[in-house]
DRENPAVEX-910727 format. One record per residue: residue number from 0; residue in one letter; x, y, z of N, C-alpha, C, O in turn. Coordinates in Angstrom, 1 decimal. Layout:
BEGIN
REC | NUM | A | X | Y | Z | X | Y | Z | X | Y | Z | X | Y | Z
...
% end
This chain:
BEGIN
REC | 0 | X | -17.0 | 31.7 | -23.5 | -16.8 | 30.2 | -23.5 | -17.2 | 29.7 | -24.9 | -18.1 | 30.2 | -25.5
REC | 1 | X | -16.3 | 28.6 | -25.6 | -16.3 | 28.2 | -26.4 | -17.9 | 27.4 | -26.9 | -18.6 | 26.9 | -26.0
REC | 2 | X | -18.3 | 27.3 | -28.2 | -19.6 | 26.5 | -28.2 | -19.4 | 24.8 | -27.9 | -18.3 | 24.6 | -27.4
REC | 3 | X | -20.1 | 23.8 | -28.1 | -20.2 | 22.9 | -27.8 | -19.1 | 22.4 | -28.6 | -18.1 | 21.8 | -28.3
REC | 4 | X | -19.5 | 22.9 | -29.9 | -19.1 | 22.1 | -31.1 | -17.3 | 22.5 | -31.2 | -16.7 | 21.6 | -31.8
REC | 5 | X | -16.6 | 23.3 | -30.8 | -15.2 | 23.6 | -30.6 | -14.9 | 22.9 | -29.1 | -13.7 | 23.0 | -29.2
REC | 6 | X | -15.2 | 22.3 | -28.0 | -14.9 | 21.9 | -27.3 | -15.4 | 19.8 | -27.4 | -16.2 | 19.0 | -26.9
REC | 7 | X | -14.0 | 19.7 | -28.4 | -14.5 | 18.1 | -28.8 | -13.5 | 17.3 | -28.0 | -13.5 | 16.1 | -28.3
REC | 8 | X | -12.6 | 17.6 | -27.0 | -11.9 | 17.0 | -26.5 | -12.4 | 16.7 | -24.6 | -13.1 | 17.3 | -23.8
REC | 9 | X | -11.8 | 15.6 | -24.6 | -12.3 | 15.2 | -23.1 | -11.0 | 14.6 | -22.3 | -9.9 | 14.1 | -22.7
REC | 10 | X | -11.6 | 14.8 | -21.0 | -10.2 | 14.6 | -20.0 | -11.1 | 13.9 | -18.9 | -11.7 | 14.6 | -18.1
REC | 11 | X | -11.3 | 12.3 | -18.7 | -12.0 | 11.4 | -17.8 | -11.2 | 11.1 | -16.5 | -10.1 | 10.7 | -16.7
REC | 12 | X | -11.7 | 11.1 | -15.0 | -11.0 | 11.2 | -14.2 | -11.8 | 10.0 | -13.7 | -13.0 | 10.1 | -13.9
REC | 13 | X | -11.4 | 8.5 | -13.0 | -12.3 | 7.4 | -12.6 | -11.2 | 7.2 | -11.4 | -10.0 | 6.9 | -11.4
REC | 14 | X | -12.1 | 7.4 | -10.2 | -12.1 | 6.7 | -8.7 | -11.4 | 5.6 | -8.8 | -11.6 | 4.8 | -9.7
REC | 15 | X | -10.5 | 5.4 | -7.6 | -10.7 | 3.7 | -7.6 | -10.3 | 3.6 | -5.8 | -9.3 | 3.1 | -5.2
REC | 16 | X | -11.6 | 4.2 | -5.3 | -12.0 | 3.6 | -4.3 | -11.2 | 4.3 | -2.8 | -11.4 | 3.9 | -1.7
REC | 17 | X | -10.3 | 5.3 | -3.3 | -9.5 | 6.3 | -2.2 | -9.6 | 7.9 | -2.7 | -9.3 | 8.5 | -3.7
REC | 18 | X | -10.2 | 8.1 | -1.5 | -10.3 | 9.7 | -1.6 | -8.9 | 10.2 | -2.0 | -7.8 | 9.9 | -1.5
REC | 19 | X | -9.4 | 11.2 | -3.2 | -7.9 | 12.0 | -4.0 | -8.5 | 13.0 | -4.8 | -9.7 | 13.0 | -5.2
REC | 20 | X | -7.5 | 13.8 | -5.0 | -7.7 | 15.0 | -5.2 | -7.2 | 14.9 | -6.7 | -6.9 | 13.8 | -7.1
REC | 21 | X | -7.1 | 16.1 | -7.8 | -6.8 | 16.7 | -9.1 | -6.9 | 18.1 | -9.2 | -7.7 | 18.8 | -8.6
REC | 22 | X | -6.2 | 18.3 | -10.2 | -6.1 | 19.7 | -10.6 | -6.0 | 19.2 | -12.3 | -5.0 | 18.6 | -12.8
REC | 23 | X | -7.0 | 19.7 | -12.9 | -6.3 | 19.7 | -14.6 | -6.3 | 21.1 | -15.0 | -7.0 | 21.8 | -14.3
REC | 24 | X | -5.6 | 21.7 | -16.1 | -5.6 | 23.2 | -16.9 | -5.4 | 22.0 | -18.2 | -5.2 | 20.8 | -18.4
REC | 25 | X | -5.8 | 23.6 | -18.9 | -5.7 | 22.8 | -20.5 | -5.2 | 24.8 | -21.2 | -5.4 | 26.0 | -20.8
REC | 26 | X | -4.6 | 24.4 | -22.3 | -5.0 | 26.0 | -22.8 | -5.5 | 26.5 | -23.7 | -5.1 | 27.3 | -24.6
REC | 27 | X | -6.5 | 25.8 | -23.4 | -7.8 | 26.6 | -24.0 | -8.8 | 26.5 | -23.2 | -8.3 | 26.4 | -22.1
REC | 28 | X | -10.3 | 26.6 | -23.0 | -11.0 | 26.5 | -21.9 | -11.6 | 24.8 | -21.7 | -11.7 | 23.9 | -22.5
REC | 29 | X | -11.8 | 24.9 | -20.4 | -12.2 | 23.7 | -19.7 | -13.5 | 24.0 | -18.6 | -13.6 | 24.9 | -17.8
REC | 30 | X | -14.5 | 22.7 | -19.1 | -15.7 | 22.9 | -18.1 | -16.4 | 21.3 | -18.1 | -16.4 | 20.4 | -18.9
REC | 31 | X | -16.9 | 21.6 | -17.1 | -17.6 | 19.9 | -16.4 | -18.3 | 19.7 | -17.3 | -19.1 | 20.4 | -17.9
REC | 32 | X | -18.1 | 18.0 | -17.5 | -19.8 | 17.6 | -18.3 | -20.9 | 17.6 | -16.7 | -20.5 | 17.6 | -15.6
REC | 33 | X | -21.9 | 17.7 | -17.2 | -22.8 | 17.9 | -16.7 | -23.1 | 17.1 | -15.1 | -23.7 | 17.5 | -14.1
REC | 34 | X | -22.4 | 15.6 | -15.4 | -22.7 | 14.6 | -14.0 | -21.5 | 15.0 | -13.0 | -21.8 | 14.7 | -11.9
REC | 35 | X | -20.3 | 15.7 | -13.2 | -19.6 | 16.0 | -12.2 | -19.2 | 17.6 | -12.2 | -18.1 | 18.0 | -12.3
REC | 36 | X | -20.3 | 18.4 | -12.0 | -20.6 | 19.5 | -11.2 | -20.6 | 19.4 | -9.9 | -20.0 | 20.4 | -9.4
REC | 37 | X | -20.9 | 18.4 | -9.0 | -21.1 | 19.2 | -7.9 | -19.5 | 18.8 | -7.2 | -19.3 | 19.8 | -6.5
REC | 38 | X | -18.7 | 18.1 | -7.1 | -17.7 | 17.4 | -7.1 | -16.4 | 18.5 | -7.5 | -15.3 | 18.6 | -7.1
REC | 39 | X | -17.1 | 19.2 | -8.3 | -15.7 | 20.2 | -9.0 | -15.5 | 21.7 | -8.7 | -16.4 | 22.4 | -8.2
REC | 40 | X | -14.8 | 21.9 | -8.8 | -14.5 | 23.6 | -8.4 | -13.7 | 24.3 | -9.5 | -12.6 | 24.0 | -9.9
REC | 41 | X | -14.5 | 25.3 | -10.2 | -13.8 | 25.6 | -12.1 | -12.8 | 26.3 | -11.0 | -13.1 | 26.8 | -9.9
REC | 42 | X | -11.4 | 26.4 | -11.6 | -10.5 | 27.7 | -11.0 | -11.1 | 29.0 | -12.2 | -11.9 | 29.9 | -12.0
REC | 43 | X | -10.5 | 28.7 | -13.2 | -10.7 | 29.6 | -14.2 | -11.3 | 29.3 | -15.6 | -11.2 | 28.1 | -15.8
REC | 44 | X | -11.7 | 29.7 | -16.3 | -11.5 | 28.8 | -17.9 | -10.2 | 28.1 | -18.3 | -10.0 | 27.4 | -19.3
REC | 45 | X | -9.4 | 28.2 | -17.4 | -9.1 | 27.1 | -17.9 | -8.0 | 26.0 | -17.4 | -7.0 | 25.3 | -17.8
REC | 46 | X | -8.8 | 26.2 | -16.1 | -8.1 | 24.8 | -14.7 | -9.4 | 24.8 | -14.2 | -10.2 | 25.8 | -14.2
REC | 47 | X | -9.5 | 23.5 | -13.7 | -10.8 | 23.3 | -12.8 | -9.7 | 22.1 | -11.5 | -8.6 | 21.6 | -11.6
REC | 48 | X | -10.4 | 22.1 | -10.5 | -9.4 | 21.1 | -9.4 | -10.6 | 20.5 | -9.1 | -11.6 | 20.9 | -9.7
REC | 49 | X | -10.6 | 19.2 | -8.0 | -11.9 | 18.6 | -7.9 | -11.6 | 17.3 | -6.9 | -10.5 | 16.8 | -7.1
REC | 50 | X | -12.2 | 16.8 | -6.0 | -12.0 | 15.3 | -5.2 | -13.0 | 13.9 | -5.7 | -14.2 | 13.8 | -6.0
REC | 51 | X | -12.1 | 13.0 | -5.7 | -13.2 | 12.0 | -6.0 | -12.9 | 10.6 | -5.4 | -11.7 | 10.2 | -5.5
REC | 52 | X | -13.6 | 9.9 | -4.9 | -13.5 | 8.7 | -4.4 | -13.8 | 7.2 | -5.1 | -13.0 | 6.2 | -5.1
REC | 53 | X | -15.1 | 7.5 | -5.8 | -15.4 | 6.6 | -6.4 | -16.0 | 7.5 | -7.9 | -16.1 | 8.8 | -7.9
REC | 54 | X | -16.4 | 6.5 | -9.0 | -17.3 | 7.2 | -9.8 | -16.2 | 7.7 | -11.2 | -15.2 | 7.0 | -11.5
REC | 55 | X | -16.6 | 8.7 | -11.7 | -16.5 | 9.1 | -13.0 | -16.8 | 10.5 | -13.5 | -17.9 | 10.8 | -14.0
REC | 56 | X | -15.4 | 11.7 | -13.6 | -16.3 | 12.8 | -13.9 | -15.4 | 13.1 | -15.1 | -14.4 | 12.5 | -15.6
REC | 57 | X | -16.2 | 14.2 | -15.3 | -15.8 | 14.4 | -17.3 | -15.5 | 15.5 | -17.2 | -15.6 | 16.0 | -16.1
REC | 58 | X | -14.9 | 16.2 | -18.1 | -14.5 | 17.3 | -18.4 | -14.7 | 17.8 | -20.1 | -14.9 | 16.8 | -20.9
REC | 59 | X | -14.7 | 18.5 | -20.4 | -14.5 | 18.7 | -21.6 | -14.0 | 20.5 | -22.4 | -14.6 | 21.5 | -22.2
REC | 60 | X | -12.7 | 20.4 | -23.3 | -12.0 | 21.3 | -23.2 | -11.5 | 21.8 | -24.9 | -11.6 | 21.1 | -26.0
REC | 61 | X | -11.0 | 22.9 | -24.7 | -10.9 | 23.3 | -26.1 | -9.1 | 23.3 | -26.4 | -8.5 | 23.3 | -25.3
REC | 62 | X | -8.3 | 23.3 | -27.6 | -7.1 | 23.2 | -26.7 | -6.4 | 22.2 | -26.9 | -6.4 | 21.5 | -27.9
REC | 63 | X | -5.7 | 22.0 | -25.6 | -4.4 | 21.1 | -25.6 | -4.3 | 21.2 | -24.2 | -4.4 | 22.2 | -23.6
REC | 64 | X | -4.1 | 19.9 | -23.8 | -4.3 | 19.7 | -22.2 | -2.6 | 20.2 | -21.6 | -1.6 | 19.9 | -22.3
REC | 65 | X | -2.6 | 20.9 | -20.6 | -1.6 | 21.4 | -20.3 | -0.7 | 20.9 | -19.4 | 0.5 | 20.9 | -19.6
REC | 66 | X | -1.5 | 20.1 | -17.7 | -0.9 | 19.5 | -16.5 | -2.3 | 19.1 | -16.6 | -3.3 | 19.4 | -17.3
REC | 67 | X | -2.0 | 17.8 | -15.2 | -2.8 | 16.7 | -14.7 | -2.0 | 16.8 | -13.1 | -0.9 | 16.3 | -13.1
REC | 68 | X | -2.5 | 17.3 | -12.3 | -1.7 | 17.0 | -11.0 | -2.4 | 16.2 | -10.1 | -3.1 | 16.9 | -9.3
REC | 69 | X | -2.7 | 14.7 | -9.8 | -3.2 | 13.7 | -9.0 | -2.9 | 13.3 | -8.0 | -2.5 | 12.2 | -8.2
REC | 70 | X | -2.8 | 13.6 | -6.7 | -2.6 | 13.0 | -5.6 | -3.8 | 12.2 | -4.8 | -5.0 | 12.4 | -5.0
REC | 71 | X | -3.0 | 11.2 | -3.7 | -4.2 | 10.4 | -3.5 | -3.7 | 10.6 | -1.6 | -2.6 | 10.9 | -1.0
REC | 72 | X | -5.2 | 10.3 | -1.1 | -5.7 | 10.9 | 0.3 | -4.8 | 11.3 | 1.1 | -5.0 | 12.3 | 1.9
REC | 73 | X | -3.4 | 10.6 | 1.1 | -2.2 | 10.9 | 1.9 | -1.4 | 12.1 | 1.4 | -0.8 | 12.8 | 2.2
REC | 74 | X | -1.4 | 12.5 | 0.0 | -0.8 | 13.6 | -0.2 | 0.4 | 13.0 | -1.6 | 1.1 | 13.8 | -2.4
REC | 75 | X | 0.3 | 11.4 | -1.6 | 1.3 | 10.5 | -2.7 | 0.8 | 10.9 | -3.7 | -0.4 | 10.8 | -3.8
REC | 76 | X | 1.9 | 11.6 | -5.4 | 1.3 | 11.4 | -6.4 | 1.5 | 10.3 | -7.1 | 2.1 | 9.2 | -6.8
REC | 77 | X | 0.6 | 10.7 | -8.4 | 0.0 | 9.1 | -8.7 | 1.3 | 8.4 | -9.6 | 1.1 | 7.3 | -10.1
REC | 78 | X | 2.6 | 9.0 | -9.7 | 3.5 | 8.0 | -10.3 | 4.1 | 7.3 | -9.1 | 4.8 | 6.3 | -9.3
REC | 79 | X | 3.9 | 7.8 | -7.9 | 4.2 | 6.5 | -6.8 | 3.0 | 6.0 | -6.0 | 3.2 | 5.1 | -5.2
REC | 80 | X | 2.0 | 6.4 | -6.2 | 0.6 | 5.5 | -5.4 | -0.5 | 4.7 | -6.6 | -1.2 | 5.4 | -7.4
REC | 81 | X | -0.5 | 3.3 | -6.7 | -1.5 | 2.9 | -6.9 | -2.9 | 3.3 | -7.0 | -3.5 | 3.1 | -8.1
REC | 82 | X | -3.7 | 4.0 | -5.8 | -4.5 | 4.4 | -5.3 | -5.2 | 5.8 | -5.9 | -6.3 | 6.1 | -5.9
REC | 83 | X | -4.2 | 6.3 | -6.4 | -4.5 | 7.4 | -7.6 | -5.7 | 7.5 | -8.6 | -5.4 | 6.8 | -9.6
REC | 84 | X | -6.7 | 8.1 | -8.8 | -7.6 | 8.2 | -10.2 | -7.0 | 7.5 | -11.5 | -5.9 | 7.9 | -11.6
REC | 85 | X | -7.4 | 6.8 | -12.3 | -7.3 | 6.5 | -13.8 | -7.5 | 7.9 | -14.2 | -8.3 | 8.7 | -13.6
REC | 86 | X | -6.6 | 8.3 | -15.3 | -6.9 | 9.8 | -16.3 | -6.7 | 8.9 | -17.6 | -5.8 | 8.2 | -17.9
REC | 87 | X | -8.0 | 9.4 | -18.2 | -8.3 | 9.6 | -19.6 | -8.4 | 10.7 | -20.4 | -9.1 | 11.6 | -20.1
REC | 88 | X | -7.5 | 10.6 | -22.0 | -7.8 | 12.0 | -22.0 | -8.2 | 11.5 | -23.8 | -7.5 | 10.6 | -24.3
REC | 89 | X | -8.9 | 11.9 | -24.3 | -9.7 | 11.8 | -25.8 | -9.8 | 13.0 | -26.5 | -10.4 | 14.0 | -26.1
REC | 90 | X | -9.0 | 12.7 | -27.8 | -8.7 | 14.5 | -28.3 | -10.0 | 14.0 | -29.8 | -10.3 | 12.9 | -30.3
REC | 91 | X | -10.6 | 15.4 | -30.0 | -11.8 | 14.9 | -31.0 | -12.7 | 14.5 | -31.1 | -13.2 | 14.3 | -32.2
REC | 92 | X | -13.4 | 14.1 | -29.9 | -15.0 | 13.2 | -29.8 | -16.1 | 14.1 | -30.1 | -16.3 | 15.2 | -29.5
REC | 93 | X | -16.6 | 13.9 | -30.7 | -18.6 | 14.0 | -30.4 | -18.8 | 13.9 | -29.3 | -18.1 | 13.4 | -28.4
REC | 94 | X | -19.9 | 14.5 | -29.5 | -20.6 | 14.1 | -27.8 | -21.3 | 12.4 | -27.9 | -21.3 | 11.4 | -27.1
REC | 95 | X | -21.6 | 12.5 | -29.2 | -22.4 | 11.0 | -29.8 | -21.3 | 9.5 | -29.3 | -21.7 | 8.3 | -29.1
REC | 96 | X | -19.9 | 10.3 | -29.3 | -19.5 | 9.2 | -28.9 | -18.5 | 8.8 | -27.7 | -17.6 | 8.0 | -27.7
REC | 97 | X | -19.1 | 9.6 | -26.9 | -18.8 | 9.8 | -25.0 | -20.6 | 9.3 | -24.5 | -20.8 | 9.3 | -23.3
REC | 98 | X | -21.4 | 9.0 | -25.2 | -22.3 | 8.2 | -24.8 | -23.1 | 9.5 | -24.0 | -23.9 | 9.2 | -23.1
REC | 99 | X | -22.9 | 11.0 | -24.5 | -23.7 | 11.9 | -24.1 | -24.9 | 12.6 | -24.6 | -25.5 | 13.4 | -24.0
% end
């Protein structure tokens, strides 16, 4: 696994209030910040999948983000359901300025 300092990029996944599911890869490796562990399931270095309802979990990866697959509680992806996660994705941050 990459050190801290080579994994400067992030991929934010925010609830809005309907249980839904995600899958991200990137290709290079990918691993939880620290508050959305228990929530996540790594597949490999370099997909993790994960559910979220409400809230905010982080990721952070080395790379170039590869897919984002979001569906929401019924099985709708997020280019036809509202109800879908917000995805953020921030190439280059510090930790200093993800407020970690």
């Amino acid at each position: 696994m990459p050190s801290g300092n080579e994994m400067m990029n992030y991929v934010t996944i925010i609830g809005r209030g309907v249980p839904s599911n995600y899958e991200i890869s990137v290709n290079g490796n990918i691993e939880p910040v620290a508050d959305s562990l228990e929530e996540t399931t790594v597949i490999s270095e370099h997909a993790v999948e994960g559910t979220i309802e409400t809230g905010v979990h982080r990721f952070q990866f080395s790379g170039e983000l590869a897919n984002v697959h979001v569906l929401d509680w019924n099985g709708t992806p997020a280019s036809e359901s509202p109800s879908t996660p917000a995805v953020h994705v921030d190439y280059g941050l510090a930790v200093r300025d993800i407020g970690n």
